[in-house]
PDB file as gemmi writes it, atoms N, CA and C in Angstrom:
CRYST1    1.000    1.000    1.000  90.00  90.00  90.00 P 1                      
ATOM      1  N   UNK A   1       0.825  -1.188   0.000  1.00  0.00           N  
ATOM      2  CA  UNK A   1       0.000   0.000   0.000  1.00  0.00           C  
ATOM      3  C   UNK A   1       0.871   1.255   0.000  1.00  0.00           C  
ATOM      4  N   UNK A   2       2.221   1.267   1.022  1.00  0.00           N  
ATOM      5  CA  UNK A   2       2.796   1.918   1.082  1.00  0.00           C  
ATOM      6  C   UNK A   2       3.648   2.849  -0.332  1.00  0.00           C  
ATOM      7  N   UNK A   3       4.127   1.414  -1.616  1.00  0.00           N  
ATOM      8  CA  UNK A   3       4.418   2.158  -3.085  1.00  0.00           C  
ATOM      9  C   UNK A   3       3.388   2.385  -3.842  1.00  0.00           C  
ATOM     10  N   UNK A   4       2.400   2.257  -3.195  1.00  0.00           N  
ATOM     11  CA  UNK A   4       1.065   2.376  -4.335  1.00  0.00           C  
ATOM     12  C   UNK A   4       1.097   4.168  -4.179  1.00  0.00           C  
ATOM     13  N   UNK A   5       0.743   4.123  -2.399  1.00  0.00           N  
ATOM     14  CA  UNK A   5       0.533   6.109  -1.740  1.00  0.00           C  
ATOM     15  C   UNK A   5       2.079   6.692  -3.192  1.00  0.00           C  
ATOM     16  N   UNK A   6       3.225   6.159  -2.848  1.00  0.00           N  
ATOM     17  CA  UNK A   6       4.450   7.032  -3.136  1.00  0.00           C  
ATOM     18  C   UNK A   6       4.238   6.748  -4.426  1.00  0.00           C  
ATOM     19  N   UNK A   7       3.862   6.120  -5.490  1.00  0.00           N  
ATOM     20  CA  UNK A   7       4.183   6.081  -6.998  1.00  0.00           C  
ATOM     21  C   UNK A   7       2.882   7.264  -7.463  1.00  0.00           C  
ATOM     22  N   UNK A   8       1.641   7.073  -6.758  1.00  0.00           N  
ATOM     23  CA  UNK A   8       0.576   8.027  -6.999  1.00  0.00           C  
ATOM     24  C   UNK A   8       1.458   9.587  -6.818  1.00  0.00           C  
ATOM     25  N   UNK A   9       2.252   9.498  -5.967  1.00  0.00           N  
ATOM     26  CA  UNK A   9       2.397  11.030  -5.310  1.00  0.00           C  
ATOM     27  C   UNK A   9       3.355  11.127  -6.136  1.00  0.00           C  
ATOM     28  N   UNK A  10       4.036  10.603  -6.936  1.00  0.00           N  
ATOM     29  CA  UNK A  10       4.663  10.835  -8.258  1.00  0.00           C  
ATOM     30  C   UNK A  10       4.339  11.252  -8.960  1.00  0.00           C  
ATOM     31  N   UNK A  11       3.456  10.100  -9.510  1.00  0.00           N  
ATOM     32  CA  UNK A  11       2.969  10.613 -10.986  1.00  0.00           C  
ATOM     33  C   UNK A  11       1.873  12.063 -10.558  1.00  0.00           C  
ATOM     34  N   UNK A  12       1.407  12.457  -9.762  1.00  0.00           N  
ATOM     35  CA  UNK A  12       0.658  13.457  -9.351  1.00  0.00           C  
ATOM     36  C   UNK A  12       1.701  14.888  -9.638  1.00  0.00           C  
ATOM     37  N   UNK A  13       2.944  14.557  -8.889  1.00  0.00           N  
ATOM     38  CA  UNK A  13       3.685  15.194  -9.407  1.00  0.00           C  
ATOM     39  C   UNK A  13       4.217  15.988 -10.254  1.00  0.00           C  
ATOM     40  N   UNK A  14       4.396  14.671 -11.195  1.00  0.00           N  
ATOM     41  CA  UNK A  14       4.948  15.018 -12.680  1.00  0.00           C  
ATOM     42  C   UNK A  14       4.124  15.359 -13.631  1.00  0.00           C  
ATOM     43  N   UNK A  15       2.727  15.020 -13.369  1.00  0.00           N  
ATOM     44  CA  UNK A  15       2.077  15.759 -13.784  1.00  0.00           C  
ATOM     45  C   UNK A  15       1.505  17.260 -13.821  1.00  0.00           C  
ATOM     46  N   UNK A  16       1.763  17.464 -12.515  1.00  0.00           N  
ATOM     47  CA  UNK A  16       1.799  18.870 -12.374  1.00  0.00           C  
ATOM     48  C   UNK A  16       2.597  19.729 -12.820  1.00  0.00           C  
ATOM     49  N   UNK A  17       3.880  19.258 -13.296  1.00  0.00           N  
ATOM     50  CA  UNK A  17       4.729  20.200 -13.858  1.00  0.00           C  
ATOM     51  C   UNK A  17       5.058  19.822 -15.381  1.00  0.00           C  
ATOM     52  N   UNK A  18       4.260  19.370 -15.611  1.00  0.00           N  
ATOM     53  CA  UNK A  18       3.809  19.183 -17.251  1.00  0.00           C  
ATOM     54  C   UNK A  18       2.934  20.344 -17.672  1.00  0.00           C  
ATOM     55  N   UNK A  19       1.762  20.622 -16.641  1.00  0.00           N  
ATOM     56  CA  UNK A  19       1.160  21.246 -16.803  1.00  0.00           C  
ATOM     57  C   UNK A  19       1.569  22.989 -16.673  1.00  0.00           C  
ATOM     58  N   UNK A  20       2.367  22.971 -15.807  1.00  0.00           N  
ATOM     59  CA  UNK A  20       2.539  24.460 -15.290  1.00  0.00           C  
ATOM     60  C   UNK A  20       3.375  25.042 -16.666  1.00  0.00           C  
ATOM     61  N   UNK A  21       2.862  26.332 -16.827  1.00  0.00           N  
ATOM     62  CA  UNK A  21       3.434  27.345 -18.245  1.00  0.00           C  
ATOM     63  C   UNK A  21       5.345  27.111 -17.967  1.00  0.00           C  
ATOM     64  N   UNK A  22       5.282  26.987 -19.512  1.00  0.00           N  
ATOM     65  CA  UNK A  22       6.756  27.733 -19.443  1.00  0.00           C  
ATOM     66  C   UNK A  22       7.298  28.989 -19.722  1.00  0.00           C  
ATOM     67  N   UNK A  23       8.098  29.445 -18.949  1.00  0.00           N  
ATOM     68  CA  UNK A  23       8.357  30.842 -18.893  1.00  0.00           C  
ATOM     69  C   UNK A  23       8.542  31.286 -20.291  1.00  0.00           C  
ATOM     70  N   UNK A  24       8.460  32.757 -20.494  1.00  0.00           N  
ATOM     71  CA  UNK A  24       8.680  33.654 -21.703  1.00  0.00           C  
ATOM     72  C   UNK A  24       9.958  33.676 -21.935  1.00  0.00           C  
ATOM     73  N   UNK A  25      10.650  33.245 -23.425  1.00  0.00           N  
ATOM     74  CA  UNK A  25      11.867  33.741 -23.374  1.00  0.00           C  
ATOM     75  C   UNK A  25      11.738  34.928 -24.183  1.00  0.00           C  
ATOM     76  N   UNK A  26      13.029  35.931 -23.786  1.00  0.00           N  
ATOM     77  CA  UNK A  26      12.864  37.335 -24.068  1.00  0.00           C  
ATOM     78  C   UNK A  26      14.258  37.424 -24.537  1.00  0.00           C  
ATOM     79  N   UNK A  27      14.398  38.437 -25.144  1.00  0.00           N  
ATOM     80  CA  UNK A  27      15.921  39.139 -25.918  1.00  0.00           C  
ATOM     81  C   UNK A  27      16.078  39.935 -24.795  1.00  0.00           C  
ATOM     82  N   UNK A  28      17.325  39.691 -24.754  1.00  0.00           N  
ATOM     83  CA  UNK A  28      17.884  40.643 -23.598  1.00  0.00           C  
ATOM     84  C   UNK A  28      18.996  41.425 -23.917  1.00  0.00           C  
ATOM     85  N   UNK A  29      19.046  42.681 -23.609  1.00  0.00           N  
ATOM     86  CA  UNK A  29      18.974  43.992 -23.886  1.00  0.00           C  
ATOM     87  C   UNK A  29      18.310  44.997 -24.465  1.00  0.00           C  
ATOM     88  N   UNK A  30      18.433  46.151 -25.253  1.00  0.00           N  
ATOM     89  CA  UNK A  30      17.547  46.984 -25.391  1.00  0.00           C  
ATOM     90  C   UNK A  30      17.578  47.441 -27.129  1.00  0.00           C  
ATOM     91  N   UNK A  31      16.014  47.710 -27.664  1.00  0.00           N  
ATOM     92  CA  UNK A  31      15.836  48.022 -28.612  1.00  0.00           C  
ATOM     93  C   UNK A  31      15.291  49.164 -28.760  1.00  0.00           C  
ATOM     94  N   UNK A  32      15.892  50.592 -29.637  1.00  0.00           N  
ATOM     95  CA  UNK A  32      15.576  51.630 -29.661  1.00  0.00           C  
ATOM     96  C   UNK A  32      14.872  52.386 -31.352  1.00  0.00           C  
ATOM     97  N   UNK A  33      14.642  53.464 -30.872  1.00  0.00           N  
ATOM     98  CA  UNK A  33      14.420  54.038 -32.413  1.00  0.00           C  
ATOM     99  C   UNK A  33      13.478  55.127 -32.120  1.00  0.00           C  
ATOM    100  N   UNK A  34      13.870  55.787 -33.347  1.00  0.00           N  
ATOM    101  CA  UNK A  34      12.994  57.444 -33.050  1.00  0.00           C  
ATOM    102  C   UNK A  34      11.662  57.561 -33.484  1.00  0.00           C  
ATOM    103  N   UNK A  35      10.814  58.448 -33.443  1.00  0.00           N  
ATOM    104  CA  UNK A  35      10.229  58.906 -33.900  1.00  0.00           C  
ATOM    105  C   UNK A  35       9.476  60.544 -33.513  1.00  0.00           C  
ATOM    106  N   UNK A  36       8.930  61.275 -34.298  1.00  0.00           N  
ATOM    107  CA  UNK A  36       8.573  62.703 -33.858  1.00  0.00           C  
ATOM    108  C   UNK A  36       9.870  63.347 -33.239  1.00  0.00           C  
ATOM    109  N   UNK A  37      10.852  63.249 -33.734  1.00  0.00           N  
ATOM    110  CA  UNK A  37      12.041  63.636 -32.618  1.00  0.00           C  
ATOM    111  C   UNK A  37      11.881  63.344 -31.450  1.00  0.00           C  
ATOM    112  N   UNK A  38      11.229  62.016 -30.721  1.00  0.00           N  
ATOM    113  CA  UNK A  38      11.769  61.506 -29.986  1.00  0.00           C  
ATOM    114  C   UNK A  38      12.346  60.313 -29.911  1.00  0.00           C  
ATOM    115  N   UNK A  39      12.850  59.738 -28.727  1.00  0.00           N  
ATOM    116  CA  UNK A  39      13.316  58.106 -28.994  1.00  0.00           C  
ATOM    117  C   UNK A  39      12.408  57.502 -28.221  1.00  0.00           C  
ATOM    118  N   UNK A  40      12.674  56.118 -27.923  1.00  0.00           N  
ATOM    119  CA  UNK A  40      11.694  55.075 -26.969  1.00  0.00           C  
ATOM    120  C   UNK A  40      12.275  53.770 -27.100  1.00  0.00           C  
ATOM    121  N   UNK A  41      12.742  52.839 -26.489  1.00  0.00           N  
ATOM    122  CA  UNK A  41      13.214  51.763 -26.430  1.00  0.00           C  
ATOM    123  C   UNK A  41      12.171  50.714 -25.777  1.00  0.00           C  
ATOM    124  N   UNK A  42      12.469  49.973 -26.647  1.00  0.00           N  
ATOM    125  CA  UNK A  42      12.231  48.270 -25.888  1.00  0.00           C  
ATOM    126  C   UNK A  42      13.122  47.318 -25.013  1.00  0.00           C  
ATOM    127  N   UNK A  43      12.683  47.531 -23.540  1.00  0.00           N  
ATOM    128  CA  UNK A  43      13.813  46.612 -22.701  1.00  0.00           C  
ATOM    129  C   UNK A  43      13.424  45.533 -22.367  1.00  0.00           C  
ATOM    130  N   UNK A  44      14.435  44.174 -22.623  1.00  0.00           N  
ATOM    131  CA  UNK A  44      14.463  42.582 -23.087  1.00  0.00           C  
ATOM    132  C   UNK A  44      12.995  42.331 -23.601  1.00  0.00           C  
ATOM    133  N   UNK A  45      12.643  42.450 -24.550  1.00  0.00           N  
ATOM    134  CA  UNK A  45      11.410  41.850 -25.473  1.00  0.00           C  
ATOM    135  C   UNK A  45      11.458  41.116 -25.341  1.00  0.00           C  
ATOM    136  N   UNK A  46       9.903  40.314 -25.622  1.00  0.00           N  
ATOM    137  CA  UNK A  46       9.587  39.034 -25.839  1.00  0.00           C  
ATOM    138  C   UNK A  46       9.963  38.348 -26.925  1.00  0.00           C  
ATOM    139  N   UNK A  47      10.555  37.499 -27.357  1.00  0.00           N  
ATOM    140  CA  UNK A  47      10.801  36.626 -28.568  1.00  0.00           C  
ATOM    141  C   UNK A  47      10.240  36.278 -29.226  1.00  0.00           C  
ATOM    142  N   UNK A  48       9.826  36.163 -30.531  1.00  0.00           N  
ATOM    143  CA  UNK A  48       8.841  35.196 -31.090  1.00  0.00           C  
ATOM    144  C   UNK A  48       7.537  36.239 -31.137  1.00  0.00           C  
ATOM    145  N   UNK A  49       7.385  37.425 -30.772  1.00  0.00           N  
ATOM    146  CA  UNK A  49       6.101  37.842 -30.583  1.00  0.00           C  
ATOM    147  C   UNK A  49       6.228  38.786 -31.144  1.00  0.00           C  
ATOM    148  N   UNK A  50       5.595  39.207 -32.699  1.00  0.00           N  
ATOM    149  CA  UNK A  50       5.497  40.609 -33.003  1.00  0.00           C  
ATOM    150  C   UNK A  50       5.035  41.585 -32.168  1.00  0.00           C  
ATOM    151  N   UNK A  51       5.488  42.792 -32.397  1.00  0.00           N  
ATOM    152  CA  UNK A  51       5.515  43.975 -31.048  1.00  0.00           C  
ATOM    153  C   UNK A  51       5.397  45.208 -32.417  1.00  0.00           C  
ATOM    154  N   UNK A  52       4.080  45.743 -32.218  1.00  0.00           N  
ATOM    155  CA  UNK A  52       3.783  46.916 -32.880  1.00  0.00           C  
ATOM    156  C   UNK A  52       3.894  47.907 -31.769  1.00  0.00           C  
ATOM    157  N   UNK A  53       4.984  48.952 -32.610  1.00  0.00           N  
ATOM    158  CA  UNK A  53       5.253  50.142 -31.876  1.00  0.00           C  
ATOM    159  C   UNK A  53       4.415  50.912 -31.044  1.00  0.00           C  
ATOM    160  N   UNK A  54       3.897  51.207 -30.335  1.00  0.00           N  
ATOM    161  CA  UNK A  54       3.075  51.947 -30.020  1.00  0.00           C  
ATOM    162  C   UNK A  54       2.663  53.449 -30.253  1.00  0.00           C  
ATOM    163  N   UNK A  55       3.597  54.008 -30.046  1.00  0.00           N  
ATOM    164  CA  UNK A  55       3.594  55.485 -30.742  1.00  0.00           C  
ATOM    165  C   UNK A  55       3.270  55.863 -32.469  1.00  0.00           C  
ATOM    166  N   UNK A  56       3.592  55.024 -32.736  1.00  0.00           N  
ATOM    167  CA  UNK A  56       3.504  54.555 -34.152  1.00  0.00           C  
ATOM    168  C   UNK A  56       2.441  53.580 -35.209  1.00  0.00           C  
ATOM    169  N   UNK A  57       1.425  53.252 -34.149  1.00  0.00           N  
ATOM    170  CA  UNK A  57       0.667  52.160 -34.858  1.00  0.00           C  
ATOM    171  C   UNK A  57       0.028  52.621 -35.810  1.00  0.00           C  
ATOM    172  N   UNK A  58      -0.375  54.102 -35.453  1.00  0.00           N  
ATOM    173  CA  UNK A  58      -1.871  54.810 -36.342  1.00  0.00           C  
ATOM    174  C   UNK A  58      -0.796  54.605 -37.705  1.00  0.00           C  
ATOM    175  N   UNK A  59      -1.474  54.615 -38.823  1.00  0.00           N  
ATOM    176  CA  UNK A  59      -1.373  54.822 -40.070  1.00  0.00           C  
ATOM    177  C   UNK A  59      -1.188  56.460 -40.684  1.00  0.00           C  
ATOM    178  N   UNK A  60      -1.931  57.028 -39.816  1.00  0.00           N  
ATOM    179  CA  UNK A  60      -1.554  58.153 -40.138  1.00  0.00           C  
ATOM    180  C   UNK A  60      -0.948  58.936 -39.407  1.00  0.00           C  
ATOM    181  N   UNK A  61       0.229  58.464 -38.786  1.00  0.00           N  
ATOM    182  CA  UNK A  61       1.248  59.214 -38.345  1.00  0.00           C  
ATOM    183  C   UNK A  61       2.633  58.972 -38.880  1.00  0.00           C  
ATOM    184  N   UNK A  62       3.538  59.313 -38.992  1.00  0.00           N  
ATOM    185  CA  UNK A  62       4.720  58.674 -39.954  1.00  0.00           C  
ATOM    186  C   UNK A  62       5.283  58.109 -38.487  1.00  0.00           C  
ATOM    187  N   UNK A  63       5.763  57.075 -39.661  1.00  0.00           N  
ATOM    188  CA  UNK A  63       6.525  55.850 -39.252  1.00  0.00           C  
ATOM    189  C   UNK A  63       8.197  56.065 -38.319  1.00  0.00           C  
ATOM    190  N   UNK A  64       8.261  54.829 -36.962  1.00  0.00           N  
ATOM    191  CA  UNK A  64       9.474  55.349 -36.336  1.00  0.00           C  
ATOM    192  C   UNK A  64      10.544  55.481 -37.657  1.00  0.00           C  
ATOM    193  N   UNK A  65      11.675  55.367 -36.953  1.00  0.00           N  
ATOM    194  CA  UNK A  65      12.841  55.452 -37.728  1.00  0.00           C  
ATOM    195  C   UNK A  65      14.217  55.417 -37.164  1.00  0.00           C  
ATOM    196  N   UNK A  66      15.720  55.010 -38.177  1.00  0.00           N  
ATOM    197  CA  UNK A  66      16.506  54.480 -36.863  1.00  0.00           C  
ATOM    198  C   UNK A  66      16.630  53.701 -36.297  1.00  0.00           C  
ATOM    199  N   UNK A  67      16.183  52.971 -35.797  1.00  0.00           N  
ATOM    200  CA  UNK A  67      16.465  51.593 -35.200  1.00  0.00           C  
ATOM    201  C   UNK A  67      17.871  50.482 -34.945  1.00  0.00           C  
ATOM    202  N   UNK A  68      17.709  50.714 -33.480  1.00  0.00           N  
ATOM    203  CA  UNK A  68      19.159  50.263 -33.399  1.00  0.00           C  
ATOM    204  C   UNK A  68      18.993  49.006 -32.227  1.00  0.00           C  
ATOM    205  N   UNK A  69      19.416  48.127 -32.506  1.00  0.00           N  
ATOM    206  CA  UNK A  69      19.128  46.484 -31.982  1.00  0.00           C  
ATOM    207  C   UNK A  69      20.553  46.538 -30.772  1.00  0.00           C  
ATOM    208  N   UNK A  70      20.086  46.411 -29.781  1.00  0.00           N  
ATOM    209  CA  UNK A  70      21.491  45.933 -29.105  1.00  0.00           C  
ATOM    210  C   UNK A  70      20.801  45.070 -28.135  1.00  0.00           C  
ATOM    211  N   UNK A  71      19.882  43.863 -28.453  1.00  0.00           N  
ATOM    212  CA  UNK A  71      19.859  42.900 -28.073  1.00  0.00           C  
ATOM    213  C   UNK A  71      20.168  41.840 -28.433  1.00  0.00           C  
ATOM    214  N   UNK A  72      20.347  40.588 -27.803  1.00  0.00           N  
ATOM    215  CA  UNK A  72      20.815  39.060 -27.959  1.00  0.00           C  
ATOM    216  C   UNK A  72      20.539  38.737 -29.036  1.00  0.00           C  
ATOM    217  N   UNK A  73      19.115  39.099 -29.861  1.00  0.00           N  
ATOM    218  CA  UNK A  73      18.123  38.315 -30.746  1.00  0.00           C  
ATOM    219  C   UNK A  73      18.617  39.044 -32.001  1.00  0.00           C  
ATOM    220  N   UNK A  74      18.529  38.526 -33.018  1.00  0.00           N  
ATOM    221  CA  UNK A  74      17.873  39.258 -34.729  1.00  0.00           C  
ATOM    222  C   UNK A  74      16.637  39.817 -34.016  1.00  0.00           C  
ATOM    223  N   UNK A  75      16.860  41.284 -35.106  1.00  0.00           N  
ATOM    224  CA  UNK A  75      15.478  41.634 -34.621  1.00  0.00           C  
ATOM    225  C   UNK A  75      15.248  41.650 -36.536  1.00  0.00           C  
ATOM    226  N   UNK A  76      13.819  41.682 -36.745  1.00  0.00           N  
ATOM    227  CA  UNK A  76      12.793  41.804 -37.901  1.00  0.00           C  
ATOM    228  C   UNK A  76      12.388  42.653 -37.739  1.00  0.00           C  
ATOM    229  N   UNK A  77      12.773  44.105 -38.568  1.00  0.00           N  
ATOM    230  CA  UNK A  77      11.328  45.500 -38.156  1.00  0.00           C  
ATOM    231  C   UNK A  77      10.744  45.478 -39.965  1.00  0.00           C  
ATOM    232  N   UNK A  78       9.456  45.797 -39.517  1.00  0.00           N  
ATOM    233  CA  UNK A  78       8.206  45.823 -40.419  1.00  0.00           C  
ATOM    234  C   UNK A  78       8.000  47.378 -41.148  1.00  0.00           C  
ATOM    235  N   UNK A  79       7.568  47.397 -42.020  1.00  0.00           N  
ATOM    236  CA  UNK A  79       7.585  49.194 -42.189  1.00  0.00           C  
ATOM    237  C   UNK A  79       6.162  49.218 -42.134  1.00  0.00           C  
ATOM    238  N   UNK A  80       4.674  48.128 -41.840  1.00  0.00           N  
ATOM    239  CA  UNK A  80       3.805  47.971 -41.587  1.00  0.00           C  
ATOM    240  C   UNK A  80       3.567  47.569 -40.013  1.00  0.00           C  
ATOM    241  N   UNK A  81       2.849  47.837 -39.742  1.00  0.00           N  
ATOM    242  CA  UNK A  81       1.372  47.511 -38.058  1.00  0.00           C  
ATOM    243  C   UNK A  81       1.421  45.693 -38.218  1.00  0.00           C  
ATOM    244  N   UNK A  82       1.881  45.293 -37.120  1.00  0.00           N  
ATOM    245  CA  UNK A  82       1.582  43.662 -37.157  1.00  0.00           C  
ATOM    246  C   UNK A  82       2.178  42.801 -37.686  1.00  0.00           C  
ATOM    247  N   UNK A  83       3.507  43.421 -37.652  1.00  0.00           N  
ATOM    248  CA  UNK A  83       4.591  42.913 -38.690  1.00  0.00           C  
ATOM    249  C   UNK A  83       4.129  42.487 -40.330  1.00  0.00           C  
ATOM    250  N   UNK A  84       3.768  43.653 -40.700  1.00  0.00           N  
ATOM    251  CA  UNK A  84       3.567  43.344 -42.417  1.00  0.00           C  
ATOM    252  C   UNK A  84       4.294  44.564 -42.845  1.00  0.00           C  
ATOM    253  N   UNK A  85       4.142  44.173 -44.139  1.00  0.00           N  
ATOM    254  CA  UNK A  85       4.608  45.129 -45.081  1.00  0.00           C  
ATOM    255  C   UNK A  85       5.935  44.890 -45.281  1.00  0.00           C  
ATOM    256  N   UNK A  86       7.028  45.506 -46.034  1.00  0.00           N  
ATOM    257  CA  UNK A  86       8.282  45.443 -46.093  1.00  0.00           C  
ATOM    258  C   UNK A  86       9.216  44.664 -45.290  1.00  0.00           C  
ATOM    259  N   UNK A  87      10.147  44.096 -45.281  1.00  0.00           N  
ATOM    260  CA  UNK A  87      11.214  44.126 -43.081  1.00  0.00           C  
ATOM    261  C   UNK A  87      12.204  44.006 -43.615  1.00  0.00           C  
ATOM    262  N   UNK A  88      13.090  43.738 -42.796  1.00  0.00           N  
ATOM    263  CA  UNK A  88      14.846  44.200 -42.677  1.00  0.00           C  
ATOM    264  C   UNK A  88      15.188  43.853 -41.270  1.00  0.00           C  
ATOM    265  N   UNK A  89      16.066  42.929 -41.665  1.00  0.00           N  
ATOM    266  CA  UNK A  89      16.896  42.564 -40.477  1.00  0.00           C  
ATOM    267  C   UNK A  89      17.795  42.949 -39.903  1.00  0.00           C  
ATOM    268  N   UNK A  90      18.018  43.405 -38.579  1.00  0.00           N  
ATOM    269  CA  UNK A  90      18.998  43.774 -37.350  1.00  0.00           C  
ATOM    270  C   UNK A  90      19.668  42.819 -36.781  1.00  0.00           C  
ATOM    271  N   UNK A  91      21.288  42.519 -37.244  1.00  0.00           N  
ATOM    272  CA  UNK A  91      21.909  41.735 -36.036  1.00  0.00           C  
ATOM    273  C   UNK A  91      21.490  41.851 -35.063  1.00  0.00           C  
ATOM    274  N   UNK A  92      21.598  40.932 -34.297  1.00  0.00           N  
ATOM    275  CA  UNK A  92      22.203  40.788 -32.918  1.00  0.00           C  
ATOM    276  C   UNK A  92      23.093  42.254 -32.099  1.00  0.00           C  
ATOM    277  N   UNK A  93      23.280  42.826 -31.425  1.00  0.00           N  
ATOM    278  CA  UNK A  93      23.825  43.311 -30.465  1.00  0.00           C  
ATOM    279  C   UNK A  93      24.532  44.609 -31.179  1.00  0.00           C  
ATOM    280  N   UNK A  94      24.543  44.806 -32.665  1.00  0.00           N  
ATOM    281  CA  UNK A  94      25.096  46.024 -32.978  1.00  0.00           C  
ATOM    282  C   UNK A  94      24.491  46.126 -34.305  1.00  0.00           C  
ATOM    283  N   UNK A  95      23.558  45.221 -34.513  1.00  0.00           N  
ATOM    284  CA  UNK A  95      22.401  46.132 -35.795  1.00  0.00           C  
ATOM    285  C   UNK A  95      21.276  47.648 -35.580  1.00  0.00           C  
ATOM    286  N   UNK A  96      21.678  47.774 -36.534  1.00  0.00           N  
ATOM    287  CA  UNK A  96      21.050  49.388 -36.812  1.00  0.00           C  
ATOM    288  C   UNK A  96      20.822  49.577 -38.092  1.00  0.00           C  
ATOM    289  N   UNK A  97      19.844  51.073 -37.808  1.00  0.00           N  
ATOM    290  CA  UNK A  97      19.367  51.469 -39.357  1.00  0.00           C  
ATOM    291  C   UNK A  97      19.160  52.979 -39.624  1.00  0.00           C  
ATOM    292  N   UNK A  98      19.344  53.656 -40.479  1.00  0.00           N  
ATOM    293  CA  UNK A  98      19.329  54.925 -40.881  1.00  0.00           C  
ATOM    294  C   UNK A  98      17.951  55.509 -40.053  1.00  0.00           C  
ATOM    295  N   UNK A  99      17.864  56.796 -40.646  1.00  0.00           N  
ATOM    296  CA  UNK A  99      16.766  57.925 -40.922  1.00  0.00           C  
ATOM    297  C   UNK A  99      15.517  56.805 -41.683  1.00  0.00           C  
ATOM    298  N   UNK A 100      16.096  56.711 -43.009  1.00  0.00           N  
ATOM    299  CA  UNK A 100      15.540  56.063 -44.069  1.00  0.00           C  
ATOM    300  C   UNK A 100      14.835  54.943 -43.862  1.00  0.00           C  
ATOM    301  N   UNK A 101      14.930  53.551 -42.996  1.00  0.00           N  
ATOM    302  CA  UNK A 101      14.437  52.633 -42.868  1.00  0.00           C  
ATOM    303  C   UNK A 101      13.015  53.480 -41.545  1.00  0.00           C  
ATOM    304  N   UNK A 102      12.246  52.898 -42.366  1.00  0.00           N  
ATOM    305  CA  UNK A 102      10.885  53.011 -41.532  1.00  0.00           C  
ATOM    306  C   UNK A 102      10.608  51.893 -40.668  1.00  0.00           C  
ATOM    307  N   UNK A 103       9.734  51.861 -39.499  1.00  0.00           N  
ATOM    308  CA  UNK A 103       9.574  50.798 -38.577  1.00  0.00           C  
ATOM    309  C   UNK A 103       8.153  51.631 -37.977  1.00  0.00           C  
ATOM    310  N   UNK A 104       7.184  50.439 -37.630  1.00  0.00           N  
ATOM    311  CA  UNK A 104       6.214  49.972 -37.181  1.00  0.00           C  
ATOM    312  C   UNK A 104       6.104  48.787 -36.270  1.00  0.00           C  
ATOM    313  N   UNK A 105       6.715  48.016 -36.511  1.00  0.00           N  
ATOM    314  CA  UNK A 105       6.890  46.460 -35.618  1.00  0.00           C  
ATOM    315  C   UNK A 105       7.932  46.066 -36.214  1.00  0.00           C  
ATOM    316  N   UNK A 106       8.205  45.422 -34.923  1.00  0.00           N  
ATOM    317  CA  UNK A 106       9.356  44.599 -35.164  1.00  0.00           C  
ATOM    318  C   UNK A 106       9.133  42.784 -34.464  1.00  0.00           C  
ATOM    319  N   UNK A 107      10.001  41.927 -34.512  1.00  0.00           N  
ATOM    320  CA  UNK A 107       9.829  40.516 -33.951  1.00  0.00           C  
ATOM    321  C   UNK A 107      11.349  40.208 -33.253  1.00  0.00           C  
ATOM    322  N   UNK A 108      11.584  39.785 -32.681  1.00  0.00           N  
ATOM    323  CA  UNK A 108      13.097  39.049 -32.144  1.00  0.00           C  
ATOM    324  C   UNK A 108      12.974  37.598 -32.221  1.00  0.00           C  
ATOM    325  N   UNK A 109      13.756  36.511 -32.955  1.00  0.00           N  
ATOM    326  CA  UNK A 109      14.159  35.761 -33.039  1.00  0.00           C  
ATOM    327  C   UNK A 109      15.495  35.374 -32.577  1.00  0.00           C  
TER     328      UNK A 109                                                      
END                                                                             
C-alpha cells in the first residue's frame, strides 16, 4: 500500500509540472528608435512575438525610424502595423538602421 501512496504522489507530481506554463523567453537587452524627434526603447522583449510600436501604430502618423538592436536576438522591423509590409533585419547586439528605414513592428528571433 505503502508504493502504491508514493508512486501516486509521483505521478501526481509530474504531472503537475507538465502542466505548469513555461516561462517567456525574451531578448535581452535593449531596442531603440525614433520617432517625432523623440526616442523610446524596448527593454528585453519578448521573442517570437510581433511587437507593434506603439507610438507609431496609427497609419496616419509617420513611421518610427533608426532603429538600433542591441539585443541578444535578430530583430525583424516591419515598415507595416503587425509585422507586415516590407522588413529588414537587425543583427544581434550592434544592428542598426538609418533615418531612411521606416519601422512599425518589429519581432526578435
Amino acid at each position: 500500500m505503502r508504493l502504491r501512496s508514493t508512486l501516486a504522489a509521483t505521478v501526481g507530481a509530474f504531472a503537475l509540472v507538465l502542466t505548469l506554463p513555461a516561462s517567456a523567453s525574451a531578448a535581452d537587452g535593449t531596442f531603440t528608435y525614433r520617432y517625432a524627434d523623440q526616442s523610446a526603447e524596448l527593454i528585453d522583449p519578448p521573442s517570437e512575438e510581433c511587437i507593434t510600436l506603439p507610438e507609431v501604430a496609427d497609419e496616419s502618423i509617420p513611421p518610427a525610424h533608426t532603429p538600433r538592436n542591441a539585443t541578444d536576438a535578430v530583430a525583424t522591423v516591419y515598415a507595416g502595423a503587425e509585422c507586415t509590409g516590407p522588413e529588414f533585419t537587425l543583427r544581434a547586439h550592434t544592428g542598426h538602421g538609418s533615418e531612411r528605414l521606416k519601422v512599425r513592428s518589429v519581432v526578435f528571433h
